[in-house]
mmCIF file of the C-alpha atoms, coordinates in Angstrom:
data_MODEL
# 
_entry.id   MODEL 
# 
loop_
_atom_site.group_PDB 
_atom_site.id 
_atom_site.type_symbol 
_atom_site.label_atom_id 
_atom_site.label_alt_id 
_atom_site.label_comp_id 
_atom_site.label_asym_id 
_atom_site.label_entity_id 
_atom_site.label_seq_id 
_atom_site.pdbx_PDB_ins_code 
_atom_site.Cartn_x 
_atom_site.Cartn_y 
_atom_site.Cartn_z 
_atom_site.occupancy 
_atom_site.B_iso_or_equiv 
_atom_site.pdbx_formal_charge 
_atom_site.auth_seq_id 
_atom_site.auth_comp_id 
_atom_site.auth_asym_id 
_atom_site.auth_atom_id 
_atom_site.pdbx_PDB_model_num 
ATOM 1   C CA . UNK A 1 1   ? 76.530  102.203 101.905 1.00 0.00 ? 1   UNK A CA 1 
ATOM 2   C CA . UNK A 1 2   ? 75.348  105.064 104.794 1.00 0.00 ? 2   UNK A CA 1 
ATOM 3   C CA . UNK A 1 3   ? 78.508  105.464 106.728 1.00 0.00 ? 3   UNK A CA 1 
ATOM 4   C CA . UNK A 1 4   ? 78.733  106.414 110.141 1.00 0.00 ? 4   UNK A CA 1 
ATOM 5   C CA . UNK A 1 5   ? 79.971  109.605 111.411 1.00 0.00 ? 5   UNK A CA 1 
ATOM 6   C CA . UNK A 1 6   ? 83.057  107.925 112.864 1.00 0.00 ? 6   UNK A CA 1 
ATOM 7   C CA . UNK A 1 7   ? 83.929  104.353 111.612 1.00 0.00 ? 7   UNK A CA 1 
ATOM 8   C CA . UNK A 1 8   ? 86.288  101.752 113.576 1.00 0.00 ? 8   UNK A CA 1 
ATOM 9   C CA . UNK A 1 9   ? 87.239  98.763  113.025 1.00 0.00 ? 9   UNK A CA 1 
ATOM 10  C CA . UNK A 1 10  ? 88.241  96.269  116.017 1.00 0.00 ? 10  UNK A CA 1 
ATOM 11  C CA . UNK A 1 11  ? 90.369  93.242  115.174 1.00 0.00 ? 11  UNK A CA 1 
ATOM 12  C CA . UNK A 1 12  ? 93.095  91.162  116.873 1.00 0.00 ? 12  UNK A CA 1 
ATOM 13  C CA . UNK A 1 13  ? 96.368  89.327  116.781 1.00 0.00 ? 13  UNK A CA 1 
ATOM 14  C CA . UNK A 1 14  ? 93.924  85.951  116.486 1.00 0.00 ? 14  UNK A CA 1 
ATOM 15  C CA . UNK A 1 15  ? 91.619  84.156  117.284 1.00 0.00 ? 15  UNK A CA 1 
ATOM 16  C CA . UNK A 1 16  ? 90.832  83.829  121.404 1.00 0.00 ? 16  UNK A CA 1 
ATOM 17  C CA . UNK A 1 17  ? 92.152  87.226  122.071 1.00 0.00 ? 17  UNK A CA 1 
ATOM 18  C CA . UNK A 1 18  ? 89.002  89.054  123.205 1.00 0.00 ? 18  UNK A CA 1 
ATOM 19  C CA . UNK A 1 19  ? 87.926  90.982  120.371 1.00 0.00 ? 19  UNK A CA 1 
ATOM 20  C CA . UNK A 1 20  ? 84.605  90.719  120.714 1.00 0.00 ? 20  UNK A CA 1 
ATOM 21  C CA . UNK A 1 21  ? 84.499  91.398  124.643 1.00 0.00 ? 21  UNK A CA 1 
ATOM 22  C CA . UNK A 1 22  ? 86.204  94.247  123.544 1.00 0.00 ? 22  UNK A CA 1 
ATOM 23  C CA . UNK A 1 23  ? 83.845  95.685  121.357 1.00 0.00 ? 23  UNK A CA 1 
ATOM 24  C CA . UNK A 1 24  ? 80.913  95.163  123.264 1.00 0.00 ? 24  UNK A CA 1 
ATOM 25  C CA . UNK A 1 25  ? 82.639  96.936  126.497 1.00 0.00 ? 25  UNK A CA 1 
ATOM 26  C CA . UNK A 1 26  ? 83.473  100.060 124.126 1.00 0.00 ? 26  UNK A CA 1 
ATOM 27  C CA . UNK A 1 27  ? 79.958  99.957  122.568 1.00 0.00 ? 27  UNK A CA 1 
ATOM 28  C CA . UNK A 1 28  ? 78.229  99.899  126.360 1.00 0.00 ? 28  UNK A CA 1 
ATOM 29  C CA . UNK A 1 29  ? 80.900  102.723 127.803 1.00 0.00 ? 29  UNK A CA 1 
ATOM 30  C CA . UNK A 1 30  ? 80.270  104.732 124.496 1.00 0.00 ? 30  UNK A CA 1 
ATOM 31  C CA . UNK A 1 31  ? 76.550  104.185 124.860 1.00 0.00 ? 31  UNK A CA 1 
ATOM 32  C CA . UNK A 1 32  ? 76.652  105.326 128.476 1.00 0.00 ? 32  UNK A CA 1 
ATOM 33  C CA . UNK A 1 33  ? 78.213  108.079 127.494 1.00 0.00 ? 33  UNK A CA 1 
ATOM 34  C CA . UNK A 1 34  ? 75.289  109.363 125.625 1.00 0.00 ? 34  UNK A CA 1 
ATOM 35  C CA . UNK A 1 35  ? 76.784  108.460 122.124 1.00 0.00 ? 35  UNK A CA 1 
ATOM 36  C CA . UNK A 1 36  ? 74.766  106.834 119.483 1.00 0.00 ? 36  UNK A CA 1 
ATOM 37  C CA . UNK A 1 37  ? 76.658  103.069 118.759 1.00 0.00 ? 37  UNK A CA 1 
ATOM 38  C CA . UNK A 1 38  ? 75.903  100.408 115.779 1.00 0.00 ? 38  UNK A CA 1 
ATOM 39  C CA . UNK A 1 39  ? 77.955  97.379  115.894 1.00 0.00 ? 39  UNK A CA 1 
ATOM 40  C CA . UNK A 1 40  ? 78.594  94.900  112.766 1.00 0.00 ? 40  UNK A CA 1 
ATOM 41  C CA . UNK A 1 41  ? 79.734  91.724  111.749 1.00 0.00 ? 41  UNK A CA 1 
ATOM 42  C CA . UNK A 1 42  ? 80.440  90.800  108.342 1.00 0.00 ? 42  UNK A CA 1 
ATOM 43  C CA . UNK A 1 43  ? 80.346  87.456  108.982 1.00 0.00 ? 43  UNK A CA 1 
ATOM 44  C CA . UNK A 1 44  ? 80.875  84.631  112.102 1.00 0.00 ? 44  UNK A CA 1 
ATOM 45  C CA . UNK A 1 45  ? 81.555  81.189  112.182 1.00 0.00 ? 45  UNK A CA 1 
ATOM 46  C CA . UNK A 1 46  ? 80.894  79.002  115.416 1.00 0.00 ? 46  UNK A CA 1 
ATOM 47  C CA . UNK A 1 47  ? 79.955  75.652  117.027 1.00 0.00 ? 47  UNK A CA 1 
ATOM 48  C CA . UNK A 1 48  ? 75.976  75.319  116.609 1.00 0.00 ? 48  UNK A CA 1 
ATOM 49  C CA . UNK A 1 49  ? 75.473  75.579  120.766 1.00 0.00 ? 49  UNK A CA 1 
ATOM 50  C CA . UNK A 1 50  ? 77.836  78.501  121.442 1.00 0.00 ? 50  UNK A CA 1 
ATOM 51  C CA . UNK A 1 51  ? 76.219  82.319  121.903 1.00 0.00 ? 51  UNK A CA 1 
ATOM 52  C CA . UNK A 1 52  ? 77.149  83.653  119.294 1.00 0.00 ? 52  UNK A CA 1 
ATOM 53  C CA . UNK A 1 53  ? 79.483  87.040  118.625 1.00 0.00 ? 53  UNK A CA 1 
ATOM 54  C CA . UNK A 1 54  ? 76.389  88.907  116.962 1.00 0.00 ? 54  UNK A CA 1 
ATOM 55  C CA . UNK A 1 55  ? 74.393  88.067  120.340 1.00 0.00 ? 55  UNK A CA 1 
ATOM 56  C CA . UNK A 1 56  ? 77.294  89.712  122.213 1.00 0.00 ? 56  UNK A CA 1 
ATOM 57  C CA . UNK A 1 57  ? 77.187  92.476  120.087 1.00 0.00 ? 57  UNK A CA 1 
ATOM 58  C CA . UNK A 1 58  ? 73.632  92.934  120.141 1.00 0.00 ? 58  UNK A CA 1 
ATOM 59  C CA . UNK A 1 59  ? 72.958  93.162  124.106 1.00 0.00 ? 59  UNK A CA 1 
ATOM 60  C CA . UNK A 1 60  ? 76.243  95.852  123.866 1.00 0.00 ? 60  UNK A CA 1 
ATOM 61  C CA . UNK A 1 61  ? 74.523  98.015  120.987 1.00 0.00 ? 61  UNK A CA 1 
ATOM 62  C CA . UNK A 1 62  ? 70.407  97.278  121.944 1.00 0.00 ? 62  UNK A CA 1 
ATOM 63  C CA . UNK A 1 63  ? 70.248  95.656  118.336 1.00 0.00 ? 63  UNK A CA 1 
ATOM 64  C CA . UNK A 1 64  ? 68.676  92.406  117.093 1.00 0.00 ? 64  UNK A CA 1 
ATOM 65  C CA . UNK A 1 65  ? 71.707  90.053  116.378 1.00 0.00 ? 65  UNK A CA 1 
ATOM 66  C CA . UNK A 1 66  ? 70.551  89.535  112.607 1.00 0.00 ? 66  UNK A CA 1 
ATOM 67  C CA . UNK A 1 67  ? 70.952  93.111  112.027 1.00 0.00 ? 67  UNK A CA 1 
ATOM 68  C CA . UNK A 1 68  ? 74.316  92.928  113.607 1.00 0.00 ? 68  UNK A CA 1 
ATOM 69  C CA . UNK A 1 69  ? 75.418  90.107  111.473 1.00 0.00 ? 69  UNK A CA 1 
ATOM 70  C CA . UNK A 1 70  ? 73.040  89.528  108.365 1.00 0.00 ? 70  UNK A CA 1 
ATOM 71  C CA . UNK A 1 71  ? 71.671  85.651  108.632 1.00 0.00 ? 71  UNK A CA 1 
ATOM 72  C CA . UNK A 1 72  ? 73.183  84.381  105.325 1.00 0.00 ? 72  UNK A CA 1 
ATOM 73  C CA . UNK A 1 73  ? 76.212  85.159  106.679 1.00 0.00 ? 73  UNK A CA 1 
ATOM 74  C CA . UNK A 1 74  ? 75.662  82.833  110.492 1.00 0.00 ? 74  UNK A CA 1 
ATOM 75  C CA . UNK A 1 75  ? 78.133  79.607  109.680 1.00 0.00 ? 75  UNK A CA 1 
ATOM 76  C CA . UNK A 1 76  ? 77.640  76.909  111.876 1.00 0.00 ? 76  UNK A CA 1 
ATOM 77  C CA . UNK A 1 77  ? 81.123  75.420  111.388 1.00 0.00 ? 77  UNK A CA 1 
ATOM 78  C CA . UNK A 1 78  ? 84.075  76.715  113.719 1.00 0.00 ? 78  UNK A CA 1 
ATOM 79  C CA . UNK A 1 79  ? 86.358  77.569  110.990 1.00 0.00 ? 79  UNK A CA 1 
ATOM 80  C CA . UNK A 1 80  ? 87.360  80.776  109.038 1.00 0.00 ? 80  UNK A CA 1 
ATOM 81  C CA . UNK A 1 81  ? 84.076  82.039  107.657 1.00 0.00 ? 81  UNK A CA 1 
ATOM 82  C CA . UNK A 1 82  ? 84.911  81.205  104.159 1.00 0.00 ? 82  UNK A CA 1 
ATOM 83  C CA . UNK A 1 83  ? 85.910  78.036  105.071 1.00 0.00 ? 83  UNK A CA 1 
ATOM 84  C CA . UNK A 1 84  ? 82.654  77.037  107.073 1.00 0.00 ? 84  UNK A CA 1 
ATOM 85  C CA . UNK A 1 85  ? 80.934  78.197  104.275 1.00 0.00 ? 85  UNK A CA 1 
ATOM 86  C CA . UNK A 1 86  ? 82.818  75.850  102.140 1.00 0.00 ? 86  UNK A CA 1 
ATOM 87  C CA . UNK A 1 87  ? 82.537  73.211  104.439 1.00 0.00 ? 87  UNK A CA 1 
ATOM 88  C CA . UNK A 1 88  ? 78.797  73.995  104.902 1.00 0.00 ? 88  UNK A CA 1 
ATOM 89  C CA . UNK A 1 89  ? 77.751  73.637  101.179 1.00 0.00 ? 89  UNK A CA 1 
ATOM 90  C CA . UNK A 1 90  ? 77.154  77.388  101.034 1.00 0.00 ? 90  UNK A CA 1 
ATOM 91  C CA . UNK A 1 91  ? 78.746  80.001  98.398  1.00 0.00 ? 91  UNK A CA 1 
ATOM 92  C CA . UNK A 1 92  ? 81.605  81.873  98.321  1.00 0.00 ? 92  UNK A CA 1 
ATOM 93  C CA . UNK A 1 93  ? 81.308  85.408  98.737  1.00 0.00 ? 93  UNK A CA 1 
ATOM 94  C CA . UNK A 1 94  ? 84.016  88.200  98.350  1.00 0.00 ? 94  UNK A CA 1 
ATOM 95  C CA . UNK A 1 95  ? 85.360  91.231  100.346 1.00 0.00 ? 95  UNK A CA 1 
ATOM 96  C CA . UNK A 1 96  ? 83.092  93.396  98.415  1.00 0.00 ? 96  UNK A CA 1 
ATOM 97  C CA . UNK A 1 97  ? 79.813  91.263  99.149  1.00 0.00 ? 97  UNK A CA 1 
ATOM 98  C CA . UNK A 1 98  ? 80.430  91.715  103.147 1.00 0.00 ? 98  UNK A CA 1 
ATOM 99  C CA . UNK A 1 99  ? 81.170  95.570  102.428 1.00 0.00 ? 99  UNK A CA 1 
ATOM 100 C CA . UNK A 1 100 ? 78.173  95.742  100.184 1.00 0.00 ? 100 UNK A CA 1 
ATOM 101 C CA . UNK A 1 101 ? 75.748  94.157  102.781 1.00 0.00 ? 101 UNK A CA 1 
ATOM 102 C CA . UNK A 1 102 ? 77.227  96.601  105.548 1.00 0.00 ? 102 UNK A CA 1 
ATOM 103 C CA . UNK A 1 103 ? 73.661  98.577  106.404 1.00 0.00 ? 103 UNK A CA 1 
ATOM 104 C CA . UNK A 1 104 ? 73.619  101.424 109.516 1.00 0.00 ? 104 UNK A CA 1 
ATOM 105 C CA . UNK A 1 105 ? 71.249  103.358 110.917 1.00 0.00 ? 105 UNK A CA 1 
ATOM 106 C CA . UNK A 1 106 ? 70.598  106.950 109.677 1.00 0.00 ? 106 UNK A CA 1 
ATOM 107 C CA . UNK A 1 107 ? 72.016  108.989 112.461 1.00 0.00 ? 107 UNK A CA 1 
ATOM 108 C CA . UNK A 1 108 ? 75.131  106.516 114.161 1.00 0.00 ? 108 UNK A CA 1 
ATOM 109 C CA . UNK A 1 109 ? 77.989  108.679 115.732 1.00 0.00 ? 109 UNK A CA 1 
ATOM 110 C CA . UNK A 1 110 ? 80.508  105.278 115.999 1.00 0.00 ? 110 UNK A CA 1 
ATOM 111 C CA . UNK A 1 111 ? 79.915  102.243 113.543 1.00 0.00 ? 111 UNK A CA 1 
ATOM 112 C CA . UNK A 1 112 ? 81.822  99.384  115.351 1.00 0.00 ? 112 UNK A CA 1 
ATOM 113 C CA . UNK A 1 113 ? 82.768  96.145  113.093 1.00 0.00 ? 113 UNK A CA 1 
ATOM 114 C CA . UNK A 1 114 ? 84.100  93.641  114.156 1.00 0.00 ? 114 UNK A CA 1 
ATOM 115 C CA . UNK A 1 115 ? 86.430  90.900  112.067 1.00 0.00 ? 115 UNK A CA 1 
ATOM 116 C CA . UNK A 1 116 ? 86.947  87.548  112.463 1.00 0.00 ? 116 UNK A CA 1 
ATOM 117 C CA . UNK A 1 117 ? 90.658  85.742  113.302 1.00 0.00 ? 117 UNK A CA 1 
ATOM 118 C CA . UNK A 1 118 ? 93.579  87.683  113.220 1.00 0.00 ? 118 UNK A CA 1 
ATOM 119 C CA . UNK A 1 119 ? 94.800  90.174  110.266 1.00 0.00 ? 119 UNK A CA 1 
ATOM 120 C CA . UNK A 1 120 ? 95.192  87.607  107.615 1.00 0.00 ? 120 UNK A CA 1 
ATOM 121 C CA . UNK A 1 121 ? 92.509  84.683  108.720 1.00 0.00 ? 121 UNK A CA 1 
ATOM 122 C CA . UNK A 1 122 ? 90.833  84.556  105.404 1.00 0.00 ? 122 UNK A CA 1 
ATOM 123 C CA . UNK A 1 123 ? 87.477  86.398  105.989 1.00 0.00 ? 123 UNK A CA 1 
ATOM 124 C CA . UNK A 1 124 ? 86.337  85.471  102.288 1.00 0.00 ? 124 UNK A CA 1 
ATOM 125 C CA . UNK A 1 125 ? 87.038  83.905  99.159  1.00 0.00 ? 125 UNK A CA 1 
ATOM 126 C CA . UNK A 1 126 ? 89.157  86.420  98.135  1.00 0.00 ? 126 UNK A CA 1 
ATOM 127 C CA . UNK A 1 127 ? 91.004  88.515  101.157 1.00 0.00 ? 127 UNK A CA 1 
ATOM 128 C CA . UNK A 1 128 ? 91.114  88.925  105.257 1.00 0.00 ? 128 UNK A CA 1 
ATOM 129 C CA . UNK A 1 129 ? 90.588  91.363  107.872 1.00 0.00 ? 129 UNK A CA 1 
ATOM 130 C CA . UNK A 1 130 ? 93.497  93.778  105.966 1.00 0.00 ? 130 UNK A CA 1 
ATOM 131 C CA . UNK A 1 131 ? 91.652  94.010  102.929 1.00 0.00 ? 131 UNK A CA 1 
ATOM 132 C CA . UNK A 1 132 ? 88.657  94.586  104.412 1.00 0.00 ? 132 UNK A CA 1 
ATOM 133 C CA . UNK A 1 133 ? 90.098  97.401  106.397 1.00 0.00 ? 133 UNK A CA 1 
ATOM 134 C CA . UNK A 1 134 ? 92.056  98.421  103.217 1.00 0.00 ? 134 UNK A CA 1 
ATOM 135 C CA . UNK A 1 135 ? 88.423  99.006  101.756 1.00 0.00 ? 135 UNK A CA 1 
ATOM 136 C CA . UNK A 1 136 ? 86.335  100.202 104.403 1.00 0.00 ? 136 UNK A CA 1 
ATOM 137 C CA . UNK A 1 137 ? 89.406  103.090 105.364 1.00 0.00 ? 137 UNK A CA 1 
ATOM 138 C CA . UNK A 1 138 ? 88.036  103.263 109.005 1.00 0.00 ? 138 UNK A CA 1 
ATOM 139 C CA . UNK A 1 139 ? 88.551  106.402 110.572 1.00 0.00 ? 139 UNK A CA 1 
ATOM 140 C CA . UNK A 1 140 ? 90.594  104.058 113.287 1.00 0.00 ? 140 UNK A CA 1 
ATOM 141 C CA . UNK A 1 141 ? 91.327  100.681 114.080 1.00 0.00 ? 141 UNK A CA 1 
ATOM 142 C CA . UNK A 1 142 ? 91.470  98.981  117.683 1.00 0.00 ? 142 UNK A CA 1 
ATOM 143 C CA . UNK A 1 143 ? 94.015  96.028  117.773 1.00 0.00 ? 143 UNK A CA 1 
ATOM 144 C CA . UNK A 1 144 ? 92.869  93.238  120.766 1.00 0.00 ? 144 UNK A CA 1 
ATOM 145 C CA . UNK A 1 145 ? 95.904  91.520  122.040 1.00 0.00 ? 145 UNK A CA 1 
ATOM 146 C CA . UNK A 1 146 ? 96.512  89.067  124.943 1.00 0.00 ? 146 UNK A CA 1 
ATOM 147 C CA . UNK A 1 147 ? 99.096  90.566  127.332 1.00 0.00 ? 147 UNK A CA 1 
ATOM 148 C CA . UNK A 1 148 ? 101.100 87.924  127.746 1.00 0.00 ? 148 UNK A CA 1 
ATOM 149 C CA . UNK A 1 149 ? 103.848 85.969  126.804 1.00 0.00 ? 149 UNK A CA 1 
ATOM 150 C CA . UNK A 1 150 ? 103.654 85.983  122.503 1.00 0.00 ? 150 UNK A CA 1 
ATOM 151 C CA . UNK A 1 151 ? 102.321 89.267  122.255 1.00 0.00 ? 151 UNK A CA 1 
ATOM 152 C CA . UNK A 1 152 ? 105.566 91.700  120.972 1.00 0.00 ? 152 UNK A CA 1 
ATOM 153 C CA . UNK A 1 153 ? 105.614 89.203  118.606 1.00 0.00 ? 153 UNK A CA 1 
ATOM 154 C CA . UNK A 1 154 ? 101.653 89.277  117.678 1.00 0.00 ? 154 UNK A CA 1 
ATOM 155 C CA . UNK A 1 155 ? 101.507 92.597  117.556 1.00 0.00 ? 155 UNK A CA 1 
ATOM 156 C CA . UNK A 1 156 ? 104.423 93.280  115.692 1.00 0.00 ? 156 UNK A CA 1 
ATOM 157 C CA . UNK A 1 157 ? 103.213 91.685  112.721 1.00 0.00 ? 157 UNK A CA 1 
ATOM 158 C CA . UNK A 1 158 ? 99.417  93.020  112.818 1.00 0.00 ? 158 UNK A CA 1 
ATOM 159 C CA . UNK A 1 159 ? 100.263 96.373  113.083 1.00 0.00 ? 159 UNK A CA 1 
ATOM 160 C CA . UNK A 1 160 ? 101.882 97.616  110.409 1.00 0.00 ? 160 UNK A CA 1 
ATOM 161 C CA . UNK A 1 161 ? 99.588  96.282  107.764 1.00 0.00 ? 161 UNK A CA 1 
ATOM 162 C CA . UNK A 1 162 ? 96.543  97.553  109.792 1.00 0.00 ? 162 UNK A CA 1 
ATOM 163 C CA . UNK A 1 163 ? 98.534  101.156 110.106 1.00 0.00 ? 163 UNK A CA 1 
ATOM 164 C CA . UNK A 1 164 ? 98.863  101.286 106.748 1.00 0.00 ? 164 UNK A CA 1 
ATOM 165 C CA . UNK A 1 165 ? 95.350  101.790 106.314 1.00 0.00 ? 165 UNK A CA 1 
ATOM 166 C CA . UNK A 1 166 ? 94.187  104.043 109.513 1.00 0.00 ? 166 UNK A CA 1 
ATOM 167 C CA . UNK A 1 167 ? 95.649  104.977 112.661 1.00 0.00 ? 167 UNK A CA 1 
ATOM 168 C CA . UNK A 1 168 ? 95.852  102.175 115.258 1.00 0.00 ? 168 UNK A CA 1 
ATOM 169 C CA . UNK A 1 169 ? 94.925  101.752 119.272 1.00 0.00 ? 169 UNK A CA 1 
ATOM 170 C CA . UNK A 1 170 ? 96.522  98.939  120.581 1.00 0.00 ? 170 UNK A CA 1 
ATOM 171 C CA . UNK A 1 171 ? 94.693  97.384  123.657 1.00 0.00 ? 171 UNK A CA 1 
ATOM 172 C CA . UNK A 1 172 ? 96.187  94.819  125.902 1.00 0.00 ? 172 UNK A CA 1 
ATOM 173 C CA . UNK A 1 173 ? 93.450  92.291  127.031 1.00 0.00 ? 173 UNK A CA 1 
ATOM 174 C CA . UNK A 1 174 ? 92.646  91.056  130.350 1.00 0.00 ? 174 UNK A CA 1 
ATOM 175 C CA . UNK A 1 175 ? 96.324  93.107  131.591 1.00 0.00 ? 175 UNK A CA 1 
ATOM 176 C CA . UNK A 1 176 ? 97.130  92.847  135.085 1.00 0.00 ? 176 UNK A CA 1 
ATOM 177 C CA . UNK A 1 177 ? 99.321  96.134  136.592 1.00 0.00 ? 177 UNK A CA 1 
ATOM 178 C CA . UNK A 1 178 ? 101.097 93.278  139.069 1.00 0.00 ? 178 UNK A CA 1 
ATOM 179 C CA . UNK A 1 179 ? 102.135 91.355  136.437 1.00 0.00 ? 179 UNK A CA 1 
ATOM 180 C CA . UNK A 1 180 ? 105.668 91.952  135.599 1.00 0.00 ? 180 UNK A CA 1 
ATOM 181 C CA . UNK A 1 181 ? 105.645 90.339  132.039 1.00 0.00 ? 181 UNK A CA 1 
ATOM 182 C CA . UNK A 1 182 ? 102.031 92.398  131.389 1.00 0.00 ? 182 UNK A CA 1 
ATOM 183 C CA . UNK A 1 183 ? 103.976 95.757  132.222 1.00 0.00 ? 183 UNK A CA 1 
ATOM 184 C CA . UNK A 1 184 ? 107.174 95.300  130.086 1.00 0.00 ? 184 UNK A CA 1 
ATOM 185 C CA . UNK A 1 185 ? 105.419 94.002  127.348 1.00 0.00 ? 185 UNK A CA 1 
ATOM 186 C CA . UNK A 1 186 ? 102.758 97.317  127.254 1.00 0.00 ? 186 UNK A CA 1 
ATOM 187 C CA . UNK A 1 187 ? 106.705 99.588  127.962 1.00 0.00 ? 187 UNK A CA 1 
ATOM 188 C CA . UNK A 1 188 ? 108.295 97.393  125.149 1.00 0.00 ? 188 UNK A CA 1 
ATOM 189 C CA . UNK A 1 189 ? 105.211 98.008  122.701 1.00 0.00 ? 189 UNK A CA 1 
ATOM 190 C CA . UNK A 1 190 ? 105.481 101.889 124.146 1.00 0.00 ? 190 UNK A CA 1 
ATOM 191 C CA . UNK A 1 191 ? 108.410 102.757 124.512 1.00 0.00 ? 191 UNK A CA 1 
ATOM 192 C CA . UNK A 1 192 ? 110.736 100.874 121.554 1.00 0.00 ? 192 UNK A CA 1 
ATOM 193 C CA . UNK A 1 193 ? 107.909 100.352 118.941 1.00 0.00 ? 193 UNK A CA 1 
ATOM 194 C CA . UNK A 1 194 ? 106.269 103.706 119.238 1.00 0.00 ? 194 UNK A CA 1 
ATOM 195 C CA . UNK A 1 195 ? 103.141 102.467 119.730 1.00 0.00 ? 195 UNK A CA 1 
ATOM 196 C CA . UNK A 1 196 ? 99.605  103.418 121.748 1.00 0.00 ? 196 UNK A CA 1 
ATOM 197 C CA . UNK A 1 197 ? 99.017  100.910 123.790 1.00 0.00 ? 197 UNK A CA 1 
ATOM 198 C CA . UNK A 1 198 ? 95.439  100.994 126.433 1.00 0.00 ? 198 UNK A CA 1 
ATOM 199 C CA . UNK A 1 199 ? 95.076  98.545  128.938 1.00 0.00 ? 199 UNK A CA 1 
ATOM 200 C CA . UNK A 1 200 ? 91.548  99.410  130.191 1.00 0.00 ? 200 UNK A CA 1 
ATOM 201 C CA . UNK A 1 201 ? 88.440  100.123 128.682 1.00 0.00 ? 201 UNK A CA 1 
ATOM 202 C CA . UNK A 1 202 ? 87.622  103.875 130.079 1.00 0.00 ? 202 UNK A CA 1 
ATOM 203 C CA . UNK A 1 203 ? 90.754  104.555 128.776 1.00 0.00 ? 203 UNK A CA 1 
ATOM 204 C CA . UNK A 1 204 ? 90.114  102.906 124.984 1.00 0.00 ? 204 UNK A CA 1 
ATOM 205 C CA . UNK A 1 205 ? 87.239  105.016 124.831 1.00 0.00 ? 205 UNK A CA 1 
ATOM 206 C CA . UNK A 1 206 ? 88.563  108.555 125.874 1.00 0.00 ? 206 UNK A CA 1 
ATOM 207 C CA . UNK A 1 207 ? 91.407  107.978 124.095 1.00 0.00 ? 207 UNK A CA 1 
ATOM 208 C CA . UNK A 1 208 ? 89.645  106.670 120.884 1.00 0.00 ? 208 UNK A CA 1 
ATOM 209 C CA . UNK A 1 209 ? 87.068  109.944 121.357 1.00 0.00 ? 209 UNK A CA 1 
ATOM 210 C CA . UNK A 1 210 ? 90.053  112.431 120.866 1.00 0.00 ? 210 UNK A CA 1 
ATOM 211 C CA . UNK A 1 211 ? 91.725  110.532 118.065 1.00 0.00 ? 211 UNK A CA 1 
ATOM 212 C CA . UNK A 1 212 ? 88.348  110.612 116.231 1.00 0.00 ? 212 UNK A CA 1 
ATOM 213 C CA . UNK A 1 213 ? 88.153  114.153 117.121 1.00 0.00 ? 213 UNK A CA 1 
ATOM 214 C CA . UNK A 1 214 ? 91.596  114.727 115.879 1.00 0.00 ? 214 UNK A CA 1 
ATOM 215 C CA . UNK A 1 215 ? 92.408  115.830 118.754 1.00 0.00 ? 215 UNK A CA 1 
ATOM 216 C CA . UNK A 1 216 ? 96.399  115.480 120.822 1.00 0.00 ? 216 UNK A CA 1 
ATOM 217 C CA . UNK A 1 217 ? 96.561  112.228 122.978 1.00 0.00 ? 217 UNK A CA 1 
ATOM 218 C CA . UNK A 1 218 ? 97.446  112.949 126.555 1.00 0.00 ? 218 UNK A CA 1 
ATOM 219 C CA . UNK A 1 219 ? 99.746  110.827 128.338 1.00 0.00 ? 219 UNK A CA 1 
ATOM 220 C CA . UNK A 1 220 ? 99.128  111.884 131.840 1.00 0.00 ? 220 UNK A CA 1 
ATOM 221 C CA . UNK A 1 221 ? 96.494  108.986 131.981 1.00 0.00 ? 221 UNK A CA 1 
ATOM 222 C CA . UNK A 1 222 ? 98.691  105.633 133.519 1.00 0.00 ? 222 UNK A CA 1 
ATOM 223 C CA . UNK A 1 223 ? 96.525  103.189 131.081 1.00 0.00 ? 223 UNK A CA 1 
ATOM 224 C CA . UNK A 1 224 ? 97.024  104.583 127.869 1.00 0.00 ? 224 UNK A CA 1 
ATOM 225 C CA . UNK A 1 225 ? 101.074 105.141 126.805 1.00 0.00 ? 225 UNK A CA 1 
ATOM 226 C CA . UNK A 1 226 ? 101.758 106.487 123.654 1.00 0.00 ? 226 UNK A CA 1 
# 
């Protein structure tokens, strides 16, 4: 597999969370920022008349949506993808099949993929989201979270098995700043777990340039607390 100069990985707490919004925002801001942006999907599930997530993906990144998400791997069934495929008739396939059919461009400066469900929604026959992360090793991982009531909890339990495997951006979707329970959930996350929590996307992306540069964070910036 060509890997891209910068690999990340953008999952959630679960399903309904935003991930996908998420990564399309980050690959049109990092686009617009003159960067060079592929976007995957390993595999999708979803009712026959919805747009799909490798649509989404592919208006964000200027890619057909088969390329995104290889057409083998489309499930027509809203259910874990190897579950539709069960349900479907179709055959199983394993953690290493979806990393195997990963293909990128030649010259990519971020490859984007995003998973399906939360950390352990079984994303083949044999593993989830972690494992895939666990054999990808992404250069980072952004974490999509509602920002409301649930998500200490939700995040809680994702993040240390995705940190065990690469460094970790939290991002709090669809935050408010006037919302009280929004604000003490992001200093809560901050501030007693330790963690980097963004609530915007111009912040996700500057802050998710320096980490892949290695560079310090900065904290002067009021939507990304470290």
């Amino acid at each position: 597999m060509t890997r891209p100069a910068s690999l990340v990985i953008v999952t959630g707490t679960g399903t309904e969370v935003g991930k996908t919004w998420v990564a399309a925002a980050l690959a049109r801001e990092m686009r617009e920022r003159g960067g060079r942006v592929a976007a995957r999907k390993p595999a999708q599930s979803f009712a026959p008349d919805d747009t799909t997530d490798a649509d989404v993906l592919g208006v964000a990144t200027g890619e057909p949506a088969d390329i995104v998400c290889p057409r083998h791997r489309w499930f027509e069934v809203p259910m874990a993808p190897p579950m539709a495929a069960a349900a479907l008739g179709r055959p199983p396939f394993t953690i290493s099949d979806l990393v195997g059919e990963l293909r990128w461009p030649d010259t990519v400066d971020v490859g984007l993929v995003e998973t399906a469900g939360g950390p352990r929604s079984p994303l083949a026959c044999d593993g989830d989201t972690v494992d895939l992360v666990a054999a990808l090793m992404p250069d980072h991982v952004v974490l999509v979270a509602d920002a409301g009531l649930g998500t200490i909890n939700a995040v809680r339990l994702a993040h240390p098995l995705l940190a065990a495997c690469a460094p970790v951006t939290v991002f709090l979707n669809r935050f408010d700043e006037r919302d009280d329970l929004h604000v003490r959930n992001s200093d809560w996350l901050t501030g007693l777990q330790g963690l980097t929590v963004v609530t915007s996307v111009d912040p996700l992306v500057a802050s998710l340039t320096r980490a892949l540069r290695g560079e310090g964070r900065r904290t002067e910036d009021p939507d990304v607390r470290p």
